[in-house]
PDB file of N, CA, C and O in Angstrom:
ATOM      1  N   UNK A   1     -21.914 -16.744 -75.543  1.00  0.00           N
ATOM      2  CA  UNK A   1     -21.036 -16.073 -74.598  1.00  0.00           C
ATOM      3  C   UNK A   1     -21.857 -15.650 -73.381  1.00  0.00           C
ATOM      4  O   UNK A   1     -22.890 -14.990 -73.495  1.00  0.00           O
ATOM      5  N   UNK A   2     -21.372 -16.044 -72.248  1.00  0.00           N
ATOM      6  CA  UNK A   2     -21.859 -15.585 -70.524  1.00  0.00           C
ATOM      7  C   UNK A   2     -21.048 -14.472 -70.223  1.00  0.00           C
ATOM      8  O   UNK A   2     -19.855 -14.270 -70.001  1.00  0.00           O
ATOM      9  N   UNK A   3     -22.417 -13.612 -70.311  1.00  0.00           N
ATOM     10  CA  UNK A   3     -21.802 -12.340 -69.363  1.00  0.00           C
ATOM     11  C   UNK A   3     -22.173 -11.838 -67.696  1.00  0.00           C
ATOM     12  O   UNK A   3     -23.199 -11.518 -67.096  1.00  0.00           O
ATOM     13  N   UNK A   4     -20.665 -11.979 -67.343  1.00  0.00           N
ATOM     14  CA  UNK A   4     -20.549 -11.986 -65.641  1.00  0.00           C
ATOM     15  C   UNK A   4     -21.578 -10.176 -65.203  1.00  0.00           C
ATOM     16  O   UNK A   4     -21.586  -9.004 -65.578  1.00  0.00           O
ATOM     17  N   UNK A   5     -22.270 -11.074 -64.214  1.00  0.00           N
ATOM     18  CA  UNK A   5     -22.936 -10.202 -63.520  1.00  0.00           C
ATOM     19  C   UNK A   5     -22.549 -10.021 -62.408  1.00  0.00           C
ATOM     20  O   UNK A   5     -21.741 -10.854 -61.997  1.00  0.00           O
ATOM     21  N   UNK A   6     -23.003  -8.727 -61.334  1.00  0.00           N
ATOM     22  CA  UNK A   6     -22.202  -8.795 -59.959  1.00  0.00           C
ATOM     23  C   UNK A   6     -23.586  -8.011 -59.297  1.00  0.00           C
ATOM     24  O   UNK A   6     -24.223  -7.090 -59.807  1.00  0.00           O
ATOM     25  N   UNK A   7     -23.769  -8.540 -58.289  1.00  0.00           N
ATOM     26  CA  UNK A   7     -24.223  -8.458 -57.384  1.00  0.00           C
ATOM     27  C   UNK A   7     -24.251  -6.850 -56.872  1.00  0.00           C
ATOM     28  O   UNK A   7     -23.406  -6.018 -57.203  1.00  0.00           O
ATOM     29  N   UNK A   8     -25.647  -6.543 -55.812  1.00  0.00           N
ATOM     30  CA  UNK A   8     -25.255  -5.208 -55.513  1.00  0.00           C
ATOM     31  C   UNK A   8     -24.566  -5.028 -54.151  1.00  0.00           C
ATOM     32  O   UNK A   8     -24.071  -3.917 -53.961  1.00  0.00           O
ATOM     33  N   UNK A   9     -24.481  -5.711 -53.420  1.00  0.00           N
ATOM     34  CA  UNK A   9     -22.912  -5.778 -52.064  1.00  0.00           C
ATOM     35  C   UNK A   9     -21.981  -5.637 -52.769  1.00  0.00           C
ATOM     36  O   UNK A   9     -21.340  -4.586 -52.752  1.00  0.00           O
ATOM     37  N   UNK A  10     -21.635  -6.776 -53.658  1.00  0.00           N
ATOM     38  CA  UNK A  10     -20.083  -6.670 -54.304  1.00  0.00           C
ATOM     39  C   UNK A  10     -19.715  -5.265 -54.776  1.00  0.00           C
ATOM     40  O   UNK A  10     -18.644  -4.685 -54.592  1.00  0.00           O
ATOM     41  N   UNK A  11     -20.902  -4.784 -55.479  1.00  0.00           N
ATOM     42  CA  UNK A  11     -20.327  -3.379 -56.413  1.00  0.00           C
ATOM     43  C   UNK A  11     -20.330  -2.492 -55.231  1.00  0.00           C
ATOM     44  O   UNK A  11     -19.396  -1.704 -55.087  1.00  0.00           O
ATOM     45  N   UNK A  12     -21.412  -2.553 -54.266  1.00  0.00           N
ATOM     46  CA  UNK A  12     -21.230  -1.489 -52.760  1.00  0.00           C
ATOM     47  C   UNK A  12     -19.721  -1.534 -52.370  1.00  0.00           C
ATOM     48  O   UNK A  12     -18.936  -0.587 -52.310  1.00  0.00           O
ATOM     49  N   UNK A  13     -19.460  -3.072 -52.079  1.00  0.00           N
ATOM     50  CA  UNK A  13     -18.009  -2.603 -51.560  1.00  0.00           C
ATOM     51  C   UNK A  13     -16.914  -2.599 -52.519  1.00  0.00           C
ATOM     52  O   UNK A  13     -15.791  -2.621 -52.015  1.00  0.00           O
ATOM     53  N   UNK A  14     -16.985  -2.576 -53.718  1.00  0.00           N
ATOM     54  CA  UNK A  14     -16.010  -2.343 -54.195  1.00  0.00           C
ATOM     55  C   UNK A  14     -16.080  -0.959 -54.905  1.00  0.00           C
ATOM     56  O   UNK A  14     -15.130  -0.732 -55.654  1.00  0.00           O
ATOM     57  N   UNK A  15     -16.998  -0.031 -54.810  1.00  0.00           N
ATOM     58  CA  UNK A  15     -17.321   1.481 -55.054  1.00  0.00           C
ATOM     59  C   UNK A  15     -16.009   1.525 -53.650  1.00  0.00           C
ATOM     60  O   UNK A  15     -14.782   1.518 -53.750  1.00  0.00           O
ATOM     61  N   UNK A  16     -16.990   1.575 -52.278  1.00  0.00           N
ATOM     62  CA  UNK A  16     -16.236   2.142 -51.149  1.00  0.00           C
ATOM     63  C   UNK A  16     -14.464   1.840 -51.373  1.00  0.00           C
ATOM     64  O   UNK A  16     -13.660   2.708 -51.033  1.00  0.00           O
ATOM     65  N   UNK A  17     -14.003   0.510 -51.980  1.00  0.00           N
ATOM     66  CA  UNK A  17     -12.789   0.143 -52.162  1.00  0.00           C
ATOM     67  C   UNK A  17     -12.106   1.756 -52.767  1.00  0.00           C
ATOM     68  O   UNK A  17     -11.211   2.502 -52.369  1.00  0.00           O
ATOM     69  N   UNK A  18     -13.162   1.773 -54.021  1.00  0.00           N
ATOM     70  CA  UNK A  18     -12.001   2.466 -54.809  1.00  0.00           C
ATOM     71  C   UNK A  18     -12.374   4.040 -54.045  1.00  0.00           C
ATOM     72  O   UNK A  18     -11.483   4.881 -53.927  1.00  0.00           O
ATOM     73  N   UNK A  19     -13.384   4.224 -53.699  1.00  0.00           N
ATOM     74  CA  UNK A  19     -13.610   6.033 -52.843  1.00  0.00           C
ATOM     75  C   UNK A  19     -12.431   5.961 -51.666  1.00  0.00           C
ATOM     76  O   UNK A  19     -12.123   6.981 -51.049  1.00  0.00           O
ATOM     77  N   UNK A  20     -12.006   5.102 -51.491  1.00  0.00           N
ATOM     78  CA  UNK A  20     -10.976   4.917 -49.831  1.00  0.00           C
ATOM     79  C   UNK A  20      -9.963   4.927 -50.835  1.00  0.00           C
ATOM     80  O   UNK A  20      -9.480   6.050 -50.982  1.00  0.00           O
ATOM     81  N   UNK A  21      -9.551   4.169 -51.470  1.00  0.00           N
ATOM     82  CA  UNK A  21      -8.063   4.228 -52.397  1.00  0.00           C
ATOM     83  C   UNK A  21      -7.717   5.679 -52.604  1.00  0.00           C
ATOM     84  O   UNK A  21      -6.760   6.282 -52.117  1.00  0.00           O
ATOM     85  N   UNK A  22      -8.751   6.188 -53.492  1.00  0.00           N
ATOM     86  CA  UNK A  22      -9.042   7.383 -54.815  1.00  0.00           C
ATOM     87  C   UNK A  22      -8.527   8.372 -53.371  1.00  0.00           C
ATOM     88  O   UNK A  22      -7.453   8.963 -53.483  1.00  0.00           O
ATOM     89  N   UNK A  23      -9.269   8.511 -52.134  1.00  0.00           N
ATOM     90  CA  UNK A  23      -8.850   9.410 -51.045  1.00  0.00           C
ATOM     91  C   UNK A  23      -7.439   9.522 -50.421  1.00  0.00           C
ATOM     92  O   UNK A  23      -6.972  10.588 -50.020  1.00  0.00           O
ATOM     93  N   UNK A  24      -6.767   8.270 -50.370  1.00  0.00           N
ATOM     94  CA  UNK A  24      -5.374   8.272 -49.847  1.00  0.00           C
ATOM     95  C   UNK A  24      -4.687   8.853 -50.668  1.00  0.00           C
ATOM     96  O   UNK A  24      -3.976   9.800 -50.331  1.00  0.00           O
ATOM     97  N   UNK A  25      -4.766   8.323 -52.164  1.00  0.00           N
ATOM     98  CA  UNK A  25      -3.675   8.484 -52.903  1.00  0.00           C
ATOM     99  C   UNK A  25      -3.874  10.034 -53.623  1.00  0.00           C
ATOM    100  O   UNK A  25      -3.120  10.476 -54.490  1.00  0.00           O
ATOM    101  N   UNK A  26      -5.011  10.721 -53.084  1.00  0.00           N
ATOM    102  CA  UNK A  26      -4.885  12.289 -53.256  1.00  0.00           C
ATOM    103  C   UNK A  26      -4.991  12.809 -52.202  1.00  0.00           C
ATOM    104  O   UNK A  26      -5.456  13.941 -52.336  1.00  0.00           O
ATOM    105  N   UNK A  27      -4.752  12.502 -51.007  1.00  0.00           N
ATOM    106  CA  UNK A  27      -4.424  12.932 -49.490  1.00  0.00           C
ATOM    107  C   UNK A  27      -2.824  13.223 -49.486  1.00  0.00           C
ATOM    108  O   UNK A  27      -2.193  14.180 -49.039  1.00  0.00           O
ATOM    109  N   UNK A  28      -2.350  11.887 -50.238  1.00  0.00           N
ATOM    110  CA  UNK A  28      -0.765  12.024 -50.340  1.00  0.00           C
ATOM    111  C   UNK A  28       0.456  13.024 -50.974  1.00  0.00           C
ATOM    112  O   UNK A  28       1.630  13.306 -50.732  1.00  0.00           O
ATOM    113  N   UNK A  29      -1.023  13.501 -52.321  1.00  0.00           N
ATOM    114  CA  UNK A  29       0.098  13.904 -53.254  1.00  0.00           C
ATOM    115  C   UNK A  29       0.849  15.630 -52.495  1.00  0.00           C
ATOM    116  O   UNK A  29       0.801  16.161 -51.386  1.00  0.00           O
ATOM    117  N   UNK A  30       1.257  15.860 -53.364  1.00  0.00           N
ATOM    118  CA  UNK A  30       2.509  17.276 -52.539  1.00  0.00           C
ATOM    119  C   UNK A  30       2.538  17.926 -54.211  1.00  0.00           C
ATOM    120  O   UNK A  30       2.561  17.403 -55.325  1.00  0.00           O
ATOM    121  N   UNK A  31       2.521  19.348 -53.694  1.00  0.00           N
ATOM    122  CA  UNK A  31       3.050  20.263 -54.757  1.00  0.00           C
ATOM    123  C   UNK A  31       4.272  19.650 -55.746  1.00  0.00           C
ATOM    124  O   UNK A  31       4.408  19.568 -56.967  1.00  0.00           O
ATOM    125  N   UNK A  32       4.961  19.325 -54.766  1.00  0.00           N
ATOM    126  CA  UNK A  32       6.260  18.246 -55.698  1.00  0.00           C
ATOM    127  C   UNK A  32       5.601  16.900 -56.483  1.00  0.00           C
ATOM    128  O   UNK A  32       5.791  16.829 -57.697  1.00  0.00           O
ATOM    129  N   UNK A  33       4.965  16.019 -55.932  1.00  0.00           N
ATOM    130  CA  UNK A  33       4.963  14.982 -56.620  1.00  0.00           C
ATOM    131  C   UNK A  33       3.643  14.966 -57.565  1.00  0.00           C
ATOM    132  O   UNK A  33       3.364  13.977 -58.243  1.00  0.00           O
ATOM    133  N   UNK A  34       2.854  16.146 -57.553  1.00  0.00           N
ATOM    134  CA  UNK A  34       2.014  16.645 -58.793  1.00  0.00           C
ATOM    135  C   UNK A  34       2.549  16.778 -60.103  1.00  0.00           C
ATOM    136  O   UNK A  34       2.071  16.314 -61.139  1.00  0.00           O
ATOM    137  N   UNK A  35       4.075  17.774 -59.901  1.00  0.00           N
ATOM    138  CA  UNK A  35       4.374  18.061 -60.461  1.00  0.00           C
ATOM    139  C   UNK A  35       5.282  17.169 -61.637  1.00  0.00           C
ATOM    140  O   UNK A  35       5.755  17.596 -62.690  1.00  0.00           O
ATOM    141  N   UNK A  36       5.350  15.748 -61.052  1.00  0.00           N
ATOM    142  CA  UNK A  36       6.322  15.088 -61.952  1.00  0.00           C
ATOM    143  C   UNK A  36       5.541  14.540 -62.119  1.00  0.00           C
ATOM    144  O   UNK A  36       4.419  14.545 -61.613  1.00  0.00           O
ATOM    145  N   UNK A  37       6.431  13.370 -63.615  1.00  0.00           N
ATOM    146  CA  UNK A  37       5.631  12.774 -64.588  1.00  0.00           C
ATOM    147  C   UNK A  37       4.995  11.346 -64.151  1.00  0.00           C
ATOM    148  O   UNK A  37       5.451  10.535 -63.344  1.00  0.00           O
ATOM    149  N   UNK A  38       3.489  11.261 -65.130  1.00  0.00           N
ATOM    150  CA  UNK A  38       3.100  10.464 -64.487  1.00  0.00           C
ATOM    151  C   UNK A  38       3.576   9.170 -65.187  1.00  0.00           C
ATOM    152  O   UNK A  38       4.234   9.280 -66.222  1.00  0.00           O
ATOM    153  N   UNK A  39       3.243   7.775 -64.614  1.00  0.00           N
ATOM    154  CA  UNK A  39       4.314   6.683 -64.832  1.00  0.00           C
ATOM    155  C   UNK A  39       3.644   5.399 -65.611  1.00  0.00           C
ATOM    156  O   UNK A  39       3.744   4.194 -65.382  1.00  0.00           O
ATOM    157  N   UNK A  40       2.795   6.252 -66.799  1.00  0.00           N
ATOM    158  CA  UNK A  40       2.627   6.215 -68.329  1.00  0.00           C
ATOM    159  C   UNK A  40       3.440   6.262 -69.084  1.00  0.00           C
ATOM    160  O   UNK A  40       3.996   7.354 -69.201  1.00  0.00           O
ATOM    161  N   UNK A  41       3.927   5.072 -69.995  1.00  0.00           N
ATOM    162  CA  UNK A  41       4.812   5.745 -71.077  1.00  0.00           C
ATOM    163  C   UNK A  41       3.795   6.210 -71.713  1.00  0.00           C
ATOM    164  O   UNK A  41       3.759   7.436 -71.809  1.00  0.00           O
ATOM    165  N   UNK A  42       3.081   5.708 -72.110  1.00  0.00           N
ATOM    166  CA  UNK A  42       2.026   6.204 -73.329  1.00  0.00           C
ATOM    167  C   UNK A  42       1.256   7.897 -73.252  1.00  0.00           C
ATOM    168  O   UNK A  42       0.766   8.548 -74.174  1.00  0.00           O
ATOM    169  N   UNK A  43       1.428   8.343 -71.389  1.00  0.00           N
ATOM    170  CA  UNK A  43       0.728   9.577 -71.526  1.00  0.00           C
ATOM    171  C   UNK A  43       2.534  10.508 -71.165  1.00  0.00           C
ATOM    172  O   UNK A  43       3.591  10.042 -70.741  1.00  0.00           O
ATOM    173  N   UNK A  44       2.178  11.799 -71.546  1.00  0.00           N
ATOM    174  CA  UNK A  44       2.712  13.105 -71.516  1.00  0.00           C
ATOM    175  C   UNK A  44       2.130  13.511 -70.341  1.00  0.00           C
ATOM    176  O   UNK A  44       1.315  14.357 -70.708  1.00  0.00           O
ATOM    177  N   UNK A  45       2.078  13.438 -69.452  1.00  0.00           N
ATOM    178  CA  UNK A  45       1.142  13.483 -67.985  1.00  0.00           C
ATOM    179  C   UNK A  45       1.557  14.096 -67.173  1.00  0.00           C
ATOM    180  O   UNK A  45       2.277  13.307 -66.561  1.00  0.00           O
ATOM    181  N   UNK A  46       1.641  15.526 -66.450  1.00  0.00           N
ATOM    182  CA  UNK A  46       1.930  15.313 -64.975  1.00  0.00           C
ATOM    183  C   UNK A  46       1.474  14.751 -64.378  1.00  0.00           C
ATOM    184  O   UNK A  46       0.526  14.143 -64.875  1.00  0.00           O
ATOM    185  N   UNK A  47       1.829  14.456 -62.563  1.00  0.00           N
ATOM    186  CA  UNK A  47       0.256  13.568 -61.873  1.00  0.00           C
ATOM    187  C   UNK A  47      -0.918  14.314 -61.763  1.00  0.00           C
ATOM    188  O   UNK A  47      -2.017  13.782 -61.602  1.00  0.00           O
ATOM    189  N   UNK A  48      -0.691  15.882 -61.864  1.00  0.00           N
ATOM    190  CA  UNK A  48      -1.977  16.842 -61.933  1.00  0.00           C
ATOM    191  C   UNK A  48      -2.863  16.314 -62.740  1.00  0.00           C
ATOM    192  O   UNK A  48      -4.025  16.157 -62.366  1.00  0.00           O
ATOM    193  N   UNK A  49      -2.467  15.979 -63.908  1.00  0.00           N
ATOM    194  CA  UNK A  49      -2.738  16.081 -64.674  1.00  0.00           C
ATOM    195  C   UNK A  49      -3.667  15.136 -65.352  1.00  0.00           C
ATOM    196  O   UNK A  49      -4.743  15.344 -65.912  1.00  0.00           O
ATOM    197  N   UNK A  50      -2.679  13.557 -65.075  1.00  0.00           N
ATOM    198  CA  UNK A  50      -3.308  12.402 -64.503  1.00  0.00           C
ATOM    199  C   UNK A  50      -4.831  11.946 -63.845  1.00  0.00           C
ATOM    200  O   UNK A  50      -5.625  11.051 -64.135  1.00  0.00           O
ATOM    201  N   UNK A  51      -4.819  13.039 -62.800  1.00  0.00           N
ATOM    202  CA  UNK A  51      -5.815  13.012 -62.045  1.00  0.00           C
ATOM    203  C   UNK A  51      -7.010  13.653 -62.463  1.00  0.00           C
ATOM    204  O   UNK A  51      -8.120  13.248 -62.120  1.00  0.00           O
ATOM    205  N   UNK A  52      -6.808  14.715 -63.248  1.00  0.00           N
ATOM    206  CA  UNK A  52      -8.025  15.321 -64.220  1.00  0.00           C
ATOM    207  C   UNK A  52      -8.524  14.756 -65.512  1.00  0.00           C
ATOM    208  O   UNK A  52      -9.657  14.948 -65.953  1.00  0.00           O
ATOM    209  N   UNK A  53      -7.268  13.799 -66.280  1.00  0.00           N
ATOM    210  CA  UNK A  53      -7.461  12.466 -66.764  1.00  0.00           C
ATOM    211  C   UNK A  53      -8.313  11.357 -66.707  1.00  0.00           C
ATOM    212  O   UNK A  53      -9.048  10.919 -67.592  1.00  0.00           O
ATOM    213  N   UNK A  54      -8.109  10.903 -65.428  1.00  0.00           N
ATOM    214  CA  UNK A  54      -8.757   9.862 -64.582  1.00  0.00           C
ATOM    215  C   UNK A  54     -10.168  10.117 -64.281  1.00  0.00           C
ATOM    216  O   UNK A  54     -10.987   9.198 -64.287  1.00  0.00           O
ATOM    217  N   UNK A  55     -10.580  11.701 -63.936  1.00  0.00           N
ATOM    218  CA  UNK A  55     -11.840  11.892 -63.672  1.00  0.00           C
ATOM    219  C   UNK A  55     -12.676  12.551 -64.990  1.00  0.00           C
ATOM    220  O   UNK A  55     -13.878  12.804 -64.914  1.00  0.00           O
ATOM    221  N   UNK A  56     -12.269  12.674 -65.606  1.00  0.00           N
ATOM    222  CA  UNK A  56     -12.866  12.723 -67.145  1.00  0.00           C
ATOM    223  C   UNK A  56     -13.237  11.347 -67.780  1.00  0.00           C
ATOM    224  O   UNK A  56     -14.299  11.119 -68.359  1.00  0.00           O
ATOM    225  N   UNK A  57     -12.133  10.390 -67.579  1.00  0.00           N
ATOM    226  CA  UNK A  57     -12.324   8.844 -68.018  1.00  0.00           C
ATOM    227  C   UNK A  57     -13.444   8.798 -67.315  1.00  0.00           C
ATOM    228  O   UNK A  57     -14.419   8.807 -68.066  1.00  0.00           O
ATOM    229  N   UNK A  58     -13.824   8.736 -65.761  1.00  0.00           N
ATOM    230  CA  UNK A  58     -14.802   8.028 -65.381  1.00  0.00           C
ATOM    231  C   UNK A  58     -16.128   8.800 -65.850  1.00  0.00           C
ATOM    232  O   UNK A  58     -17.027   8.063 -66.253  1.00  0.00           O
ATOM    233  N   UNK A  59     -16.345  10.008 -65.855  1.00  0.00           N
ATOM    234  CA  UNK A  59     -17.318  10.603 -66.641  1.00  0.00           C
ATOM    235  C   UNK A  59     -17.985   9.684 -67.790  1.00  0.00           C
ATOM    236  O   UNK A  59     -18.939   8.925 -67.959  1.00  0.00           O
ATOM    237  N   UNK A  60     -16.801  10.274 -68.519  1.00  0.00           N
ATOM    238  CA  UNK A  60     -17.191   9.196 -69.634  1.00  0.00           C
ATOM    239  C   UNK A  60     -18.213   7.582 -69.802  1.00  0.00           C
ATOM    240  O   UNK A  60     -19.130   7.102 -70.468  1.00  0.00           O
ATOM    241  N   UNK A  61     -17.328   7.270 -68.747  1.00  0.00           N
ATOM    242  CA  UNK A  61     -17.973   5.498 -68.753  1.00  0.00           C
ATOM    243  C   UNK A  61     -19.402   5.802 -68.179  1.00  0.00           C
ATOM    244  O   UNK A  61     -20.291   5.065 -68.605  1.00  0.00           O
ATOM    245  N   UNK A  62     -19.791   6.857 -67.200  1.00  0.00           N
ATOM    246  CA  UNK A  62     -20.977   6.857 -66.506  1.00  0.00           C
ATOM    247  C   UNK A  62     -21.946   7.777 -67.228  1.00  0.00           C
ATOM    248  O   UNK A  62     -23.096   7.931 -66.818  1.00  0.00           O
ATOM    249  N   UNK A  63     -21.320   8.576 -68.644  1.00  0.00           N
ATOM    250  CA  UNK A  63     -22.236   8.908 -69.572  1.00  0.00           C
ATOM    251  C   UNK A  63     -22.410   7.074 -70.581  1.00  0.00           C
ATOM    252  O   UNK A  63     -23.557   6.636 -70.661  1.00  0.00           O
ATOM    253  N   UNK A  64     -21.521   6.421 -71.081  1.00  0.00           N
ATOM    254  CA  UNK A  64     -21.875   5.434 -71.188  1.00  0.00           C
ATOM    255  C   UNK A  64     -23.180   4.535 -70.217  1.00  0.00           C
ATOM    256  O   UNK A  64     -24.255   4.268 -70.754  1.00  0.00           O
ATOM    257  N   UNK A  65     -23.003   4.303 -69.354  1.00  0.00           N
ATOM    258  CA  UNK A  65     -23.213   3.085 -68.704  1.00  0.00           C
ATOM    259  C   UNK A  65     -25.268   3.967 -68.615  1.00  0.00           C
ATOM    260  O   UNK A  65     -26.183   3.191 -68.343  1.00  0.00           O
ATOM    261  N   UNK A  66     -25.609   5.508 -68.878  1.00  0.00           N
ATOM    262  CA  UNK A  66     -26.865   6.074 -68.279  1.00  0.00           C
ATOM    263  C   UNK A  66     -27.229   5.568 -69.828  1.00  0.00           C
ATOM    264  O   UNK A  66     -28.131   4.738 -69.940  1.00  0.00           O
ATOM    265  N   UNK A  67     -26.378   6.171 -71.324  1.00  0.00           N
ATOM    266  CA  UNK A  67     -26.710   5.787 -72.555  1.00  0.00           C
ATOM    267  C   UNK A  67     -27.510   4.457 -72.280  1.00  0.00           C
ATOM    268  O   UNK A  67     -28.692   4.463 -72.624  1.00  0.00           O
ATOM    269  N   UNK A  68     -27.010   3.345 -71.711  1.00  0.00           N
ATOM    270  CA  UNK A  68     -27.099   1.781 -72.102  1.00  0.00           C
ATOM    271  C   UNK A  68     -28.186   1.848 -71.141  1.00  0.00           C
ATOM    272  O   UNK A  68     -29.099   1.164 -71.604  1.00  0.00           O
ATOM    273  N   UNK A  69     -28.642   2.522 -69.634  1.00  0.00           N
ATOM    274  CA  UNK A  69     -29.776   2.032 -69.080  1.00  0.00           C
ATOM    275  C   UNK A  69     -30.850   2.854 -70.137  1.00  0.00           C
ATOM    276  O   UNK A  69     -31.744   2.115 -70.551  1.00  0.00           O
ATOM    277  N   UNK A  70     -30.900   4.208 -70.619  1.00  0.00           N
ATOM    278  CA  UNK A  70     -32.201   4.911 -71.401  1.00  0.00           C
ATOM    279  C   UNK A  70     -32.008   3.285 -72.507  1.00  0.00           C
ATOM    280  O   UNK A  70     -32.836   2.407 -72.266  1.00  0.00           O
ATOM    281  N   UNK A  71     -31.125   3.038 -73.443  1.00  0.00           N
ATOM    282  CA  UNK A  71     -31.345   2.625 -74.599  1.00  0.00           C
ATOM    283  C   UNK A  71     -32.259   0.750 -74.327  1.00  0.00           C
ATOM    284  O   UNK A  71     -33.189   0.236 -74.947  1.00  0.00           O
ATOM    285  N   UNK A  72     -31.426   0.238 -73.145  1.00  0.00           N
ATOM    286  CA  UNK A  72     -31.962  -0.833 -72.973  1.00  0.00           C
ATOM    287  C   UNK A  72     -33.390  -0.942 -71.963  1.00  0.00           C
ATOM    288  O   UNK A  72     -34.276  -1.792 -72.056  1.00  0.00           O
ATOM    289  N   UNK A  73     -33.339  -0.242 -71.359  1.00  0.00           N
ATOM    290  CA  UNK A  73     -34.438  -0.347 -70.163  1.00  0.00           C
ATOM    291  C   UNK A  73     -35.633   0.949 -70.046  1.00  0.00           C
ATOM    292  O   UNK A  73     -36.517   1.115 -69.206  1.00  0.00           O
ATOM    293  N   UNK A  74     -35.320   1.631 -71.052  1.00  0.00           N
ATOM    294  CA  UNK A  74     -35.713   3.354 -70.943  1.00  0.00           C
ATOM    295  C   UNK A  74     -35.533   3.730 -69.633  1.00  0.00           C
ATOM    296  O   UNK A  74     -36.359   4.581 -69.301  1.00  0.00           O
ATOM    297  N   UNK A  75     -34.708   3.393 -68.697  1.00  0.00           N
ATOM    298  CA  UNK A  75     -34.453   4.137 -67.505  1.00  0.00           C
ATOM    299  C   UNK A  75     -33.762   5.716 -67.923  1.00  0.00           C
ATOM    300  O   UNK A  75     -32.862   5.866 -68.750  1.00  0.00           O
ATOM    301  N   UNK A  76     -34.274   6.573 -67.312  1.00  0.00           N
ATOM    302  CA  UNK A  76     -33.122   7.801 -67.435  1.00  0.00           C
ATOM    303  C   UNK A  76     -32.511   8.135 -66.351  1.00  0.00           C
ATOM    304  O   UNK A  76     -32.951   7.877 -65.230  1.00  0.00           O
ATOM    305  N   UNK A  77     -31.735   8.573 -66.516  1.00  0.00           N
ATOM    306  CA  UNK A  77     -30.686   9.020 -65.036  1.00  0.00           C
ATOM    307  C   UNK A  77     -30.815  10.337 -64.806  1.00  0.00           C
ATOM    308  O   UNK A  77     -30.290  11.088 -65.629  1.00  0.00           O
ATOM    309  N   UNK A  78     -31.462  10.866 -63.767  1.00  0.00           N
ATOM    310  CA  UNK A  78     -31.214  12.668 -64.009  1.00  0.00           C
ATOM    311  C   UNK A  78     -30.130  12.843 -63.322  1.00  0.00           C
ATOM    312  O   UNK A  78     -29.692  12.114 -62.432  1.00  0.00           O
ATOM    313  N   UNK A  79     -29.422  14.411 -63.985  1.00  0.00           N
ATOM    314  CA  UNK A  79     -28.760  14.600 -63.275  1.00  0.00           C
ATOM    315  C   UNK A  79     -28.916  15.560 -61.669  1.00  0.00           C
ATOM    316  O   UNK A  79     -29.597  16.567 -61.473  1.00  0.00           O
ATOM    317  N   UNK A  80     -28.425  15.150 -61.134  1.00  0.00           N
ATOM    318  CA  UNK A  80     -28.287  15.784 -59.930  1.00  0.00           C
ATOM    319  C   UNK A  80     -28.164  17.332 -59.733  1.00  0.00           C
ATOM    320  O   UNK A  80     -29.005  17.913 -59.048  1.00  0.00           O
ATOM    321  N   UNK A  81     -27.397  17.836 -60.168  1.00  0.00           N
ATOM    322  CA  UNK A  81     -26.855  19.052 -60.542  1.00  0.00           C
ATOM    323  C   UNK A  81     -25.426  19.195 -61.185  1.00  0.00           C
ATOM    324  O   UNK A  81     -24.625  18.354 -60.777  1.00  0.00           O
ATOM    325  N   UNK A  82     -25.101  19.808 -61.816  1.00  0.00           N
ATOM    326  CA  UNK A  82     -24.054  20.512 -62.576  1.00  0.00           C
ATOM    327  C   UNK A  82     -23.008  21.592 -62.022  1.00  0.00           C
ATOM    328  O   UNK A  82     -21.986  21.883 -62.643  1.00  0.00           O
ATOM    329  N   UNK A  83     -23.392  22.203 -60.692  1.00  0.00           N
ATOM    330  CA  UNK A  83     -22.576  23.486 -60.183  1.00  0.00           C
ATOM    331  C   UNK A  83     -23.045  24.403 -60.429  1.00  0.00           C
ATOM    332  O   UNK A  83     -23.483  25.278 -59.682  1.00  0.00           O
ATOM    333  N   UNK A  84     -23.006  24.292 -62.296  1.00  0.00           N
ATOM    334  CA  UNK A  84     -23.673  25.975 -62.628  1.00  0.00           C
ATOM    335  C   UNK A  84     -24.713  26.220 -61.766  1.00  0.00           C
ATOM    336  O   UNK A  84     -25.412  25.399 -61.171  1.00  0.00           O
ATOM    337  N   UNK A  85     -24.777  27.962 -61.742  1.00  0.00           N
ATOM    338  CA  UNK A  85     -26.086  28.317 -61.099  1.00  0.00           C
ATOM    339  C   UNK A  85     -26.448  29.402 -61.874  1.00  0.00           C
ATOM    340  O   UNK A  85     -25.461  29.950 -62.365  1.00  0.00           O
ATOM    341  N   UNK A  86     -27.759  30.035 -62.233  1.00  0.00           N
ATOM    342  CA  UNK A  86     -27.777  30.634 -63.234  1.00  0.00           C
ATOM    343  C   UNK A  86     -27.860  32.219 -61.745  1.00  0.00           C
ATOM    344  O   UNK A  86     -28.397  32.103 -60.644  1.00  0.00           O
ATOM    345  N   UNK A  87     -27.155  33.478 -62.282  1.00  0.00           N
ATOM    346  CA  UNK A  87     -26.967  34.279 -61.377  1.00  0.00           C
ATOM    347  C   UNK A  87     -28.415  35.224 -62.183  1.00  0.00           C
ATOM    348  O   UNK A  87     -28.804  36.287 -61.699  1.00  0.00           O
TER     349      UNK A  87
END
């Protein structure tokens, strides 16, 4: 089995694709259309809700994807920061 590789332009512009999408389509939303359901049968969703969904999913994959560079390459990924600040 061949596994498709991509290039680093392609993934550049298709990051910017989805940061320009990901921006409109939460530029758009309205107190109202947060509030209704999102257009999942499978989720119980508002679109609020959706959207805190969506950014948990990608978490996820990018705690995946740091797992697979330490495990295959011993690369580690630090993190950047967290928010917390210790007072």
């Amino acid at each position: 089995m061949q596994q498709a590789t991509y290039g680093k332009s392609f993934i550049d512009t298709y990051l910017q694709h989805c940061r320009q999408k990901a921006s409109q389509v939460i530029a758009a939303e309205l107190t109202e259309t947060l509030q209704t359901p999102a257009t999942f049968d499978w989720l119980d969703f508002s679109r609020a809700q959706l959207h805190v969904y969506n950014i948990r999913h990608i978490h996820h994959h990018a705690a995946q994807l740091s797992l697979r560079l330490r495990l295959d390459t011993d690369i580690d990924i630090p993190w950047v920061g967290s928010g917390w600040r210790d007072v």
